[in-house]
VEXVOGU-864681 format. One line per 4 residues: number of its first residue (from 1); for each residue z, y, x of N, C-alpha, C. Coordinates in Angstrom, 1 decimal. Layout:
# VEXVOGU-864681
NUM = Z Y X Z Y X Z Y X  ...
//
This chain:
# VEXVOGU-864681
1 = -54.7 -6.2 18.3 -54.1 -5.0 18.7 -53.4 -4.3 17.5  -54.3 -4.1 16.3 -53.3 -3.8 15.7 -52.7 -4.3 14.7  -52.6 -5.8 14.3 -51.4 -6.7 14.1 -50.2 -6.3 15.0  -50.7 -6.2 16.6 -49.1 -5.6 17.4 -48.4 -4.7 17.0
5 = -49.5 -3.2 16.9 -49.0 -2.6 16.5 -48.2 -2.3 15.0  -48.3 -2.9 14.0 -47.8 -3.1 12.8 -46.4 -3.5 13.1  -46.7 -4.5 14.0 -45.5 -5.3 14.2 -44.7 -4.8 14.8  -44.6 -4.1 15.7 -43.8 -3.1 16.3 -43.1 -1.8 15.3
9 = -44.0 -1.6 14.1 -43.3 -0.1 13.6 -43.0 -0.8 12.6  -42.8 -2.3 11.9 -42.2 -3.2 11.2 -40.6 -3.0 12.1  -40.6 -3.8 13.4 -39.4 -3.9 13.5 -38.6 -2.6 14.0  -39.4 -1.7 14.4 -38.6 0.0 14.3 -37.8 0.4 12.9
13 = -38.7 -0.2 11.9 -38.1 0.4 10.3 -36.9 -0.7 10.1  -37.2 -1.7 10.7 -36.4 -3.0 10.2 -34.7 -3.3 10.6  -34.6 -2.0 11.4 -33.2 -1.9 12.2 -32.4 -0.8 11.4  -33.0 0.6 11.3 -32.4 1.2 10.3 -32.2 0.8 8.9
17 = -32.9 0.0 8.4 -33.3 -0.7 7.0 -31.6 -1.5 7.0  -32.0 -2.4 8.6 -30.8 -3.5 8.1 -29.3 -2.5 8.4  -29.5 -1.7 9.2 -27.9 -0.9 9.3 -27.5 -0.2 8.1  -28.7 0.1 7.1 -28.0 1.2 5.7 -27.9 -0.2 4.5
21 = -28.7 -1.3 5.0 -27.5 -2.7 3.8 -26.1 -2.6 4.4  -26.0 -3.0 5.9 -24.8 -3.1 6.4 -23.6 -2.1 5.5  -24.4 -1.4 6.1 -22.8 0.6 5.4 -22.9 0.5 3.7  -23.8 -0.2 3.1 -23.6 -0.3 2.1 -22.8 -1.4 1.4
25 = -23.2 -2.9 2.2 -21.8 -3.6 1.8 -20.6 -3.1 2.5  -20.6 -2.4 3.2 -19.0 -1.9 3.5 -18.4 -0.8 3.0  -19.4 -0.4 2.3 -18.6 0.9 1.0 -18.3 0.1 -0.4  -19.6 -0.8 -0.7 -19.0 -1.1 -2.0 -18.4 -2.7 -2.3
29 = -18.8 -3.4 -1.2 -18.5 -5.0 -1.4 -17.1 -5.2 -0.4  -17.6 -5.1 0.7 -16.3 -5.6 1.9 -16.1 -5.2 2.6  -15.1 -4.9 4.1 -14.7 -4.3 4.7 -14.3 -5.4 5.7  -14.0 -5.2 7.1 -13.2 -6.2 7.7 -12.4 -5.0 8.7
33 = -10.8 -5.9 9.0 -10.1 -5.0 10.2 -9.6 -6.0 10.7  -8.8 -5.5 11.9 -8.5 -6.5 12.9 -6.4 -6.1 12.4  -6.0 -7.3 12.7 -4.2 -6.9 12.5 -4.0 -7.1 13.4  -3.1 -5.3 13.9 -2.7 -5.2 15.4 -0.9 -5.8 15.6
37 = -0.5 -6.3 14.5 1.0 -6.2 14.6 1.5 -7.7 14.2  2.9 -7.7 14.4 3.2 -9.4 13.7 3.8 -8.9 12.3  3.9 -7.8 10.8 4.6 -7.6 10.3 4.3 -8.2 9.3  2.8 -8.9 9.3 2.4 -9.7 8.5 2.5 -11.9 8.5
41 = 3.5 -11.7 9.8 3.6 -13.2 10.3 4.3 -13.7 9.4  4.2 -14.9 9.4 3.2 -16.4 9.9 1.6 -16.0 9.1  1.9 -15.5 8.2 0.6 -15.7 7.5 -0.9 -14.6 8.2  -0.5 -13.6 8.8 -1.4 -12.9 9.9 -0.6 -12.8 11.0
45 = -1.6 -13.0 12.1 -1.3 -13.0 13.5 -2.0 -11.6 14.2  -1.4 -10.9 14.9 -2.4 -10.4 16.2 -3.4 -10.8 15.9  -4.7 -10.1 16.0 -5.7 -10.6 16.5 -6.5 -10.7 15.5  -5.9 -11.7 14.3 -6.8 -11.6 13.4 -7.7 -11.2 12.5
49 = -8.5 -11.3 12.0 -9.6 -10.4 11.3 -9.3 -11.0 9.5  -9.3 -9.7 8.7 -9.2 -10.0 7.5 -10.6 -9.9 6.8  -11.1 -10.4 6.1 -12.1 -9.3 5.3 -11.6 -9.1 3.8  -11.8 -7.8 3.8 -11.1 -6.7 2.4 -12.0 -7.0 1.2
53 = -11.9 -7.6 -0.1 -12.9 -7.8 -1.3 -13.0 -6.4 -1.5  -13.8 -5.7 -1.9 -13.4 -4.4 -2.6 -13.8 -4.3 -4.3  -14.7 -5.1 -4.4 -14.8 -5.7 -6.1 -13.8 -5.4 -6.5  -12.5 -6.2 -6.1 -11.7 -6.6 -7.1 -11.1 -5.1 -7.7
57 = -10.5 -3.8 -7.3 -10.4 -3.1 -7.5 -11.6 -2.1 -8.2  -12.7 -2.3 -7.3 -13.6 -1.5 -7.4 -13.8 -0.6 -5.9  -14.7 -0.5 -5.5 -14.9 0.6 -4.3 -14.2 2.0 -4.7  -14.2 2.3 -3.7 -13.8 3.7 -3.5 -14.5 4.5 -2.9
61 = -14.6 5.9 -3.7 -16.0 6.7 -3.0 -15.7 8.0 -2.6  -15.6 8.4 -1.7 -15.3 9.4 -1.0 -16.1 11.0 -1.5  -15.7 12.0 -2.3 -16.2 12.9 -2.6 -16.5 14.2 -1.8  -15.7 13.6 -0.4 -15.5 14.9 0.9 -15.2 14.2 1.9
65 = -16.3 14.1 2.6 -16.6 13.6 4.0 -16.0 14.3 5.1  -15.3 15.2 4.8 -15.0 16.0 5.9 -13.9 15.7 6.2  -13.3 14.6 7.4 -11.9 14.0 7.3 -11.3 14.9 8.3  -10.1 15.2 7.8 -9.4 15.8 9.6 -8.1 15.0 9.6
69 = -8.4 14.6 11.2 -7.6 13.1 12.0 -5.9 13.9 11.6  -6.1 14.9 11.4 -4.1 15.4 11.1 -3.9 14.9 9.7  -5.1 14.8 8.5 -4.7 13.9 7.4 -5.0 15.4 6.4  -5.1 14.6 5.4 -5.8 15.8 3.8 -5.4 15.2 2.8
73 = -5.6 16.2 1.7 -5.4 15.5 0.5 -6.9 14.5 0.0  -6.6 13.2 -0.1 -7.8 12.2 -0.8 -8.6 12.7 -2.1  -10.4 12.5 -1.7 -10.8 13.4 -2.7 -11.8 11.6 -2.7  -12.0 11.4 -4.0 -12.3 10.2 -4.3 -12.5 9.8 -5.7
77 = -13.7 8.8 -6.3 -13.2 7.9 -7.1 -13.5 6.6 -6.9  -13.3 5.8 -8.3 -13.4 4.7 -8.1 -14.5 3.6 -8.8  -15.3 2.5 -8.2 -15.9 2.2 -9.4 -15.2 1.0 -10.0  -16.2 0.5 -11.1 -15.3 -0.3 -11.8 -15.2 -1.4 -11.2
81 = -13.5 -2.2 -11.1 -13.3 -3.6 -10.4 -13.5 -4.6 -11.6  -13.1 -5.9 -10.7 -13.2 -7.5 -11.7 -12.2 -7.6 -12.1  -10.5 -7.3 -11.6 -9.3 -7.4 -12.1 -8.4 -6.4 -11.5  -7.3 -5.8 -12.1 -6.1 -5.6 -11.3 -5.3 -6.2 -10.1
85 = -4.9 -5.1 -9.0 -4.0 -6.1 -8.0 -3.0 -6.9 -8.8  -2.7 -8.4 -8.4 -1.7 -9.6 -8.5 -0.5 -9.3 -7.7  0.2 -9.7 -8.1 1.6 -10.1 -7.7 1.2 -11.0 -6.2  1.6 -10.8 -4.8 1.1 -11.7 -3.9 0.1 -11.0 -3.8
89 = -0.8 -10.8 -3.8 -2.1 -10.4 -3.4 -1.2 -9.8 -1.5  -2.7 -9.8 -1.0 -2.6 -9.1 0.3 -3.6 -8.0 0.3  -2.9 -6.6 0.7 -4.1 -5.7 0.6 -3.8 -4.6 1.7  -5.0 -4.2 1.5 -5.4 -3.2 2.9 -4.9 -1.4 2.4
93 = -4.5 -0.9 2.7 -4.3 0.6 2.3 -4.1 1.9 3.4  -4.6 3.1 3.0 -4.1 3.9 4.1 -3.0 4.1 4.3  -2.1 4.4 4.8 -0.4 5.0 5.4 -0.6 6.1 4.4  0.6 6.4 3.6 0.3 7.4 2.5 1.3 8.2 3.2
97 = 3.0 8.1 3.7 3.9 9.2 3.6 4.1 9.4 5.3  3.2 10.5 5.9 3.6 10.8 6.9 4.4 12.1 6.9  5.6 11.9 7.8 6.6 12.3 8.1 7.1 13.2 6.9  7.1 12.8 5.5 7.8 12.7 4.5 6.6 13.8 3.6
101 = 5.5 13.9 3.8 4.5 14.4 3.1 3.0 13.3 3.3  2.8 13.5 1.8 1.7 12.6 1.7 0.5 13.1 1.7  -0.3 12.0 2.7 -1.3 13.1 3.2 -2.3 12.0 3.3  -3.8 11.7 3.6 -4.6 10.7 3.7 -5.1 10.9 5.1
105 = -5.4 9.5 6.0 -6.2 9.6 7.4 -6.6 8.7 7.2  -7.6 8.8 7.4 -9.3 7.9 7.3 -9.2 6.8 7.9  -8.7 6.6 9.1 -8.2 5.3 10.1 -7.1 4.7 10.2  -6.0 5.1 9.1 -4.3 4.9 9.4 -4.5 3.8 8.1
109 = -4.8 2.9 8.8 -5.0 1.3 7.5 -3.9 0.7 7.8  -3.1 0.0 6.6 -2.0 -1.0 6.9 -2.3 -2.2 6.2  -2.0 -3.6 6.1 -2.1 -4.3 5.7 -0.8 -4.8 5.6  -0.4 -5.3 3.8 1.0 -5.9 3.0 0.6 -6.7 2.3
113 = 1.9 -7.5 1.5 1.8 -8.1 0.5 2.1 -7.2 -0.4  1.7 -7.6 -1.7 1.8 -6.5 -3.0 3.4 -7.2 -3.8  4.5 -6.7 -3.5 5.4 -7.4 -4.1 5.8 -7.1 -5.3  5.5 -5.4 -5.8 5.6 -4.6 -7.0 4.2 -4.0 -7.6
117 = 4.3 -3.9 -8.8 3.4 -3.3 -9.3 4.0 -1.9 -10.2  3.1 -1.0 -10.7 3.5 -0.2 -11.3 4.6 -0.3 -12.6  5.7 0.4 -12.8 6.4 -0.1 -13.9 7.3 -1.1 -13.2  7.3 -2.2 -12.4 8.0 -2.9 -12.1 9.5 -2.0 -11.1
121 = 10.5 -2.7 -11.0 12.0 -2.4 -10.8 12.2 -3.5 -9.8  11.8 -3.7 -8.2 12.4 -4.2 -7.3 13.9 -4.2 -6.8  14.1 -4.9 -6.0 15.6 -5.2 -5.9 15.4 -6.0 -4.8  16.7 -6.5 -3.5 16.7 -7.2 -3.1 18.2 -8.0 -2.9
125 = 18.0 -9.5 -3.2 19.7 -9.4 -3.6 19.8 -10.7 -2.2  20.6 -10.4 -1.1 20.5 -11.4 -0.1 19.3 -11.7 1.2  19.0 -10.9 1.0 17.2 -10.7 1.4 16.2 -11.2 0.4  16.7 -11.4 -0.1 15.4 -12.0 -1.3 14.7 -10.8 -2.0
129 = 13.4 -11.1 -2.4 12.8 -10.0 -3.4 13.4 -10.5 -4.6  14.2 -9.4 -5.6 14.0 -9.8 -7.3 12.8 -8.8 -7.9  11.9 -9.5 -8.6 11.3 -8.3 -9.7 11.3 -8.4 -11.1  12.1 -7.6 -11.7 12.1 -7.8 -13.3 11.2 -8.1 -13.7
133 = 9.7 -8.1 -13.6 8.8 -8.9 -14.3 7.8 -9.5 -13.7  8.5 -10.2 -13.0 8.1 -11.4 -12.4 9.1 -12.2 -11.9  8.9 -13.7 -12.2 10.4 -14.6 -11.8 9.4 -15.7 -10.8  7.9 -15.4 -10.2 8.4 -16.5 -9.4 8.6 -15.9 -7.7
137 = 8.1 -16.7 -6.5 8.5 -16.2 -5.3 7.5 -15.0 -5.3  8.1 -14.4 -3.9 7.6 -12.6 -3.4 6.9 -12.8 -2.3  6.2 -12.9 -1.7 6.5 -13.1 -0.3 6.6 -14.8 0.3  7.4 -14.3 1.4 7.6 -16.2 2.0 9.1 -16.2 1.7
141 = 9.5 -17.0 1.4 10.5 -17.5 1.4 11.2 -18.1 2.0  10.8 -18.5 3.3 11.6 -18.9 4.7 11.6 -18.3 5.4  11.1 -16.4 5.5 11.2 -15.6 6.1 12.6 -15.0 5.6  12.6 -14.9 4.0 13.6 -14.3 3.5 15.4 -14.6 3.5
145 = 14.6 -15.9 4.1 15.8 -16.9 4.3 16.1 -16.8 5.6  15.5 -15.8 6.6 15.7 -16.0 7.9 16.6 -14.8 7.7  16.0 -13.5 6.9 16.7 -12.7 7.1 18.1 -12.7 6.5  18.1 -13.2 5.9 19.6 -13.4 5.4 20.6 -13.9 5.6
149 = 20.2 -14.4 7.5 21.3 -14.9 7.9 21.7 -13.3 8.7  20.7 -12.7 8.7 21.3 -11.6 10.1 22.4 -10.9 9.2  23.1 -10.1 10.0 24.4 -9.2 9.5 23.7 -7.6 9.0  24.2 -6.1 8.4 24.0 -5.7 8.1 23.9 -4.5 9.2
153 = 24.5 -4.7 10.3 24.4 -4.2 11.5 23.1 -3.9 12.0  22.9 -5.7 12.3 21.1 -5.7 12.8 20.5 -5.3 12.0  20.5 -5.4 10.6 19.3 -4.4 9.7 19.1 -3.2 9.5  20.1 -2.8 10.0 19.9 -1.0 9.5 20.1 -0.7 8.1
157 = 19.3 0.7 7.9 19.2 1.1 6.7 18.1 0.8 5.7  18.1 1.8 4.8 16.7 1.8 3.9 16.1 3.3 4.3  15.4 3.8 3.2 14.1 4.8 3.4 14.6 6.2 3.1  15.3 6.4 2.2 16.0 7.8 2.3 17.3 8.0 1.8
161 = 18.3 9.1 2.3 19.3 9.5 2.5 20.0 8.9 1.1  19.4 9.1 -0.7 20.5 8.4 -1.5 20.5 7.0 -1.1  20.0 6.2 -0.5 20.4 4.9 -0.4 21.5 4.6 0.6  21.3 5.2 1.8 22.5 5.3 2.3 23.9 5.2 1.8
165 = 23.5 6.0 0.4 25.0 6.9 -0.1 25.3 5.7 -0.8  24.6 4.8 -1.6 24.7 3.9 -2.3 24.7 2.6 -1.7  24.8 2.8 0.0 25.1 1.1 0.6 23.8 0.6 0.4  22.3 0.9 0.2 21.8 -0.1 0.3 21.1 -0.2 1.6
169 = 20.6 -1.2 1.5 19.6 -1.8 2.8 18.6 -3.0 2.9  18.1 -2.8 3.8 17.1 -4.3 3.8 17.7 -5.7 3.1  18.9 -6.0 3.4 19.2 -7.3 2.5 19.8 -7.0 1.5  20.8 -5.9 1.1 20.6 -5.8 -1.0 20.6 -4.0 -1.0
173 = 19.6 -4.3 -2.3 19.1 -3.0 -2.3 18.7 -2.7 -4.1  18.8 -1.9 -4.4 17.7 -1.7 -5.9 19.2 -2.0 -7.2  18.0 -1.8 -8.6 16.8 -2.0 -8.6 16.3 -0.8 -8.3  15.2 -0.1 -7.7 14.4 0.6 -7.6 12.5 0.7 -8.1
177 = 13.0 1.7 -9.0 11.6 1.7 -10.2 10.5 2.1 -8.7  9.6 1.2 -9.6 8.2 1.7 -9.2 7.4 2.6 -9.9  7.0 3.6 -9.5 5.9 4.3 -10.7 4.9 3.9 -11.6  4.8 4.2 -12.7 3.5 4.1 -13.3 2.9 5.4 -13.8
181 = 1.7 5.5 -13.6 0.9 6.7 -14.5 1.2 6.9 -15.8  1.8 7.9 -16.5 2.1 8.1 -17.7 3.6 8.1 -17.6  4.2 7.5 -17.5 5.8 7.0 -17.7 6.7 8.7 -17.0  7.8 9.0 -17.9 8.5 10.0 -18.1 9.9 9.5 -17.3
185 = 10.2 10.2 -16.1 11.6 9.9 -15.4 12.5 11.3 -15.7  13.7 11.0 -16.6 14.6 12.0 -16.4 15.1 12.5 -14.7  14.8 13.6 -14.4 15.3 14.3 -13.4 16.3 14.5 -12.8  17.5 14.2 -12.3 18.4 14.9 -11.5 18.3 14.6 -10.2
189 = 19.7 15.4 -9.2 19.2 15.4 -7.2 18.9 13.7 -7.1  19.8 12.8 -8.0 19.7 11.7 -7.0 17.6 10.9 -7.4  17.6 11.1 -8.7 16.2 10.7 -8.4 15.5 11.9 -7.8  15.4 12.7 -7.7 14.3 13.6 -7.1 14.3 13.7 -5.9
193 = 15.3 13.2 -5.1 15.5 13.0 -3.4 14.9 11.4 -3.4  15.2 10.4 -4.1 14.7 9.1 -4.1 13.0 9.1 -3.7  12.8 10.4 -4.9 10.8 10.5 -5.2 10.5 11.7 -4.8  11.2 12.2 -3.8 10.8 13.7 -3.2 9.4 13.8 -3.0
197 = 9.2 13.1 -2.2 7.8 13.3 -1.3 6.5 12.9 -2.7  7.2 12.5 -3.2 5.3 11.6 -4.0 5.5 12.8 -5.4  6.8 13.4 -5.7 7.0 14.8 -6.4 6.3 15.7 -6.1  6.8 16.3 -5.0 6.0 17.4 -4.3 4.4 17.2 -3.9
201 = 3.8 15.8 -3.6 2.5 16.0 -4.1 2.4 15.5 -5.1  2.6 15.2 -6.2 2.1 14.8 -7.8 1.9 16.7 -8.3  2.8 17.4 -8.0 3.3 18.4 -8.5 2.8 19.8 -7.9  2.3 19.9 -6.3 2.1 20.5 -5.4 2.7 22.0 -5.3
205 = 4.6 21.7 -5.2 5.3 22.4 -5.2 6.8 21.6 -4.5  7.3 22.6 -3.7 8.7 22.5 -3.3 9.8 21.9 -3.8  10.5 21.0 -4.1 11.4 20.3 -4.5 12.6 21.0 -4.2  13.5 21.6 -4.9 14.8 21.5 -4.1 16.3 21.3 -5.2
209 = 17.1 20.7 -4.6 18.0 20.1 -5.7 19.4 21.1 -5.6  20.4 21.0 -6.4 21.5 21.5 -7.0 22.1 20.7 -7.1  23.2 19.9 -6.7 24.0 18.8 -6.4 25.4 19.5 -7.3  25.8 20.9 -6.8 26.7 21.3 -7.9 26.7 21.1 -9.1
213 = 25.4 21.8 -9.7 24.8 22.0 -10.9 23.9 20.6 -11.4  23.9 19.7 -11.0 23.8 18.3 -10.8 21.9 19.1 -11.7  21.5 19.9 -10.9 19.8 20.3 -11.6 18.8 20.3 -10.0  17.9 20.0 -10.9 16.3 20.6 -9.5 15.4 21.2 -10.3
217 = 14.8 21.8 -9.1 13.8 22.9 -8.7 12.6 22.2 -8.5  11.6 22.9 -9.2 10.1 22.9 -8.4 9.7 24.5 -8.2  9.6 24.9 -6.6 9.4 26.7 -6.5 10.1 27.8 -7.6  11.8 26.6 -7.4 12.6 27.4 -7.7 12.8 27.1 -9.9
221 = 11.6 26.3 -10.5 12.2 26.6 -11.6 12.3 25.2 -11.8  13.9 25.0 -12.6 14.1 24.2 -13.6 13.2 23.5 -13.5  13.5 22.2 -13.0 12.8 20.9 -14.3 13.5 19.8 -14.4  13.9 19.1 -15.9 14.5 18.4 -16.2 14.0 16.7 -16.2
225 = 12.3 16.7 -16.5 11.7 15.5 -16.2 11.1 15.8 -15.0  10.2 14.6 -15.3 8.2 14.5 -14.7 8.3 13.1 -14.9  6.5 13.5 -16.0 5.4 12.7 -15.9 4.7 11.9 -15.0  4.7 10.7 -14.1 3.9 10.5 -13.2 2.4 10.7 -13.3
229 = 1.8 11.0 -12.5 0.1 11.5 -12.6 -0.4 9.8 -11.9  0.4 9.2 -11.0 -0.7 8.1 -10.5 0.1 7.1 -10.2  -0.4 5.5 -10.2 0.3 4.4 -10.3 0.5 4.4 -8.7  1.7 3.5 -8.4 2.1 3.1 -7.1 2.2 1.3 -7.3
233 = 2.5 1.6 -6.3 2.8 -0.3 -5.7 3.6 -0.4 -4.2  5.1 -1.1 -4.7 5.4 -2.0 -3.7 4.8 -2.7 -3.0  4.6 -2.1 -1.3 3.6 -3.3 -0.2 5.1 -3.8 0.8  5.1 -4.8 1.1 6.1 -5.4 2.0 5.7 -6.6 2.9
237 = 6.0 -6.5 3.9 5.1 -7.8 5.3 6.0 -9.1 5.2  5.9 -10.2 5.3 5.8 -11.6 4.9 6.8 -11.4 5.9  6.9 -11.1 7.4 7.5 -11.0 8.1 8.9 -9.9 8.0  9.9 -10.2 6.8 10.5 -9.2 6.6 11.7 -8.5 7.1
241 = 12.1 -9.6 8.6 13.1 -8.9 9.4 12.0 -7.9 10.4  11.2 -7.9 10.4 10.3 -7.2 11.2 9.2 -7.0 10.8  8.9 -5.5 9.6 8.1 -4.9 9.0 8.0 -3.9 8.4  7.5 -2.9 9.2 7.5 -1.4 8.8 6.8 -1.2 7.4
245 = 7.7 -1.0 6.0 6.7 -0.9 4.5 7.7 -0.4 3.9  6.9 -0.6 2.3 7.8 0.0 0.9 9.3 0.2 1.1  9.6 -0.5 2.2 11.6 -0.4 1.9 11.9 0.7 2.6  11.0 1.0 3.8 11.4 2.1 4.2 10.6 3.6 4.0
249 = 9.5 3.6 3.6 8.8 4.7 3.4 8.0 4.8 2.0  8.3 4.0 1.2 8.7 4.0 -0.1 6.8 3.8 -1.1  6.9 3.5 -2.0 5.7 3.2 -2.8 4.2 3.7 -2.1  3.2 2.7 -2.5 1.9 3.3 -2.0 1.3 3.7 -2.8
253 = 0.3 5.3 -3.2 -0.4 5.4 -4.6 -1.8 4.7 -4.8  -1.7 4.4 -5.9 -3.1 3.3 -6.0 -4.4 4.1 -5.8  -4.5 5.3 -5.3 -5.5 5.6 -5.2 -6.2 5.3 -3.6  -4.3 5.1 -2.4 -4.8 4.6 -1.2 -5.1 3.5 -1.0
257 = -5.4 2.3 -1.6 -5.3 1.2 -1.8 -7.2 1.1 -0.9  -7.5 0.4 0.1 -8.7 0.3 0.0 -9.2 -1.0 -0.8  -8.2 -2.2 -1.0 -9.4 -3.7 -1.3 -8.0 -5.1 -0.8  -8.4 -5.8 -1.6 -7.8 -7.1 -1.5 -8.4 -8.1 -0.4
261 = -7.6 -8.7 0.3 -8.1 -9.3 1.5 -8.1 -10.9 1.1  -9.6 -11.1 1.0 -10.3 -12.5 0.6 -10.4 -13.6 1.4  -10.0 -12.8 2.9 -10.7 -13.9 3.8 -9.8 -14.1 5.2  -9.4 -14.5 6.0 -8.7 -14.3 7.2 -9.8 -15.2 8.0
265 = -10.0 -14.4 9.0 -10.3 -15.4 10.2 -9.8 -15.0 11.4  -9.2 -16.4 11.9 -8.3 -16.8 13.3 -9.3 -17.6 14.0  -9.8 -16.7 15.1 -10.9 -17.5 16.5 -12.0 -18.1 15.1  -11.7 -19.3 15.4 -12.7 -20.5 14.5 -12.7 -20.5 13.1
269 = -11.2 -20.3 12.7 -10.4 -20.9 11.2 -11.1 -19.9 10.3  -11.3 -20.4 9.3 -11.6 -19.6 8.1 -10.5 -19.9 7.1  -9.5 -19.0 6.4 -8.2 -19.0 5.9 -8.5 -18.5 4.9  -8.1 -19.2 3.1 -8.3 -18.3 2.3 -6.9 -18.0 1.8
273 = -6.5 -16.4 1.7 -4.9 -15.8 1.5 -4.5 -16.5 0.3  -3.0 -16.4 0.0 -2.5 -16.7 -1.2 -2.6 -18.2 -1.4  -2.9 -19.7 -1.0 -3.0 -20.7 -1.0 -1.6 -21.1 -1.6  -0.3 -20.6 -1.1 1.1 -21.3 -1.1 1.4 -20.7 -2.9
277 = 0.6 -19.4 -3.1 1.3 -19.0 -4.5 0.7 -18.9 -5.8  1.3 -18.6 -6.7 0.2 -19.1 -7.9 -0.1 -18.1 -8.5  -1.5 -18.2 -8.8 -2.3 -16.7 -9.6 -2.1 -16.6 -10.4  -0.9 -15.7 -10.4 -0.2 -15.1 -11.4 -1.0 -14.1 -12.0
281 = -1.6 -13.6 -13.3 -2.2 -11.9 -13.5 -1.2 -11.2 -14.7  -1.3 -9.7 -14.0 -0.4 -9.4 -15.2 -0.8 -8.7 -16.3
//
């Protein structure tokens, strides 16, 4: 009798025990989500299940649990990863620019390829990705080749109003800088409308430009530069006639980044990402 009993307040402790390993590899080791969309096709499907390394960056730790589903400023750090995101890499991040302010929501995950990194100057010439520092492929290449047959009609535009002005669009576009932390951009309307939104929160002030006076405003005063505060990254879907990312809503900050995706599983398949490209590091 009371062997039973032991045994019973053994497996009482033994279920909360195993759910706080659980939440613990899913803060600091792995994560998994399901892809609801094709923007990541051929290479994710519907359905599929990723799982997110978080090593490789490092976890991310939440310093204010108090999420509101309308979205907040991200209060966080990080611990230390094994390497920097790769060129190719596929990774998981929150939605950073909703409706042209950046804001964080706890459940708004997207999954891309990493086609830019900070510092780097994308472009697209034909549908193709170019990146000045990087010469080999971006992405798939027989997707890119799909879209380049379509006309400029069926693709639309790009992500804000100076590209328009400048003809660009989904099939040629750029170069357009990516940010890096530290790096100094001279100021006028056309970059500051380019980097409105990730300005006004780096800055946490009003943007407004002078197209006469070829000057901008932060709450009205003068400024000639800005310093970036936080690295970004080019994310764009393999599927690139049909994928909502970087080209239209513009850089993701590395702080929304959750984790690199190590694993796919389709029903039975166990799939490891990145097979077709070469591990490039930079």
């Amino acid at each position: 009798m009371k062997k039973t009993c032991i045994s019973i307040v053994l497996s009482f402790l033994s279920v909360p025990l195993l759910y706080g390993v659980w939440l613990l590899i899913r803060v600091f080791v792995m994560d998994y989500f399901t892809i609801p969309t094709e923007s990541m096709c051929p290479t994710l499907q519907p359905g599929d299940k990723v799982v997110v390394n978080k090593l490789i960056m490092g976890a991310r730790i939440y310093t204010n649990l108090d999420f509101n589903p309308e979205g907040q400023q991200l209060e966080s750090f990080r611990t230390k990863g094994t390497r920097m995101i790769r060129y190719n890499d596929i990774a998981v991040f929150n939605f950073a620019n909703h409706w042209g302010e950046i804001k964080f929501i706890i459940n708004n995950v997207f999954c891309k390829r990493v086609i830019g990194l900070p510092g780097d100057s994308i472009s697209a010439v034909n549908g193709h990705y170019v990146n000045n520092n990087f010469d080999g492929v971006l992405g798939l290449e027989t997707e890119q080749d799909r879209l380049a047959q379509l006309t400029d009609s069926t693709t639309g535009g790009y992500w804000v109003p100076p590209y328009y002005c400048q003809g660009w669009n989904v099939l040629n576009f750029g170069p357009l800088y990516v940010p890096r932390k530290g790096d100094i951009m001279q100021l006028r309307p056309l970059e500051a409308l380019t980097y409105m939104y990730f300005l006004e929160w780096e800055l946490g002030k009003k943007i407004t430009l002078d197209w006469g006076k070829n000057e901008v405003y932060a709450d009205g005063k003068l400024i000639t530069e800005h310093q970036f505060q936080h690295n970004y990254y080019f994310m764009a879907g393999d599927n690139v006639a049909n994928s909502d990312d970087s080209r239209y809503w513009g850089p993701v900050p590395e702080e929304y980044i959750v984790g690199v995706v190590g694993l796919i599983i389709r029903g039975s398949q166990f799939i490891i990402p990145n097979e077709e490209h070469d591990e490039d590091e930079r």
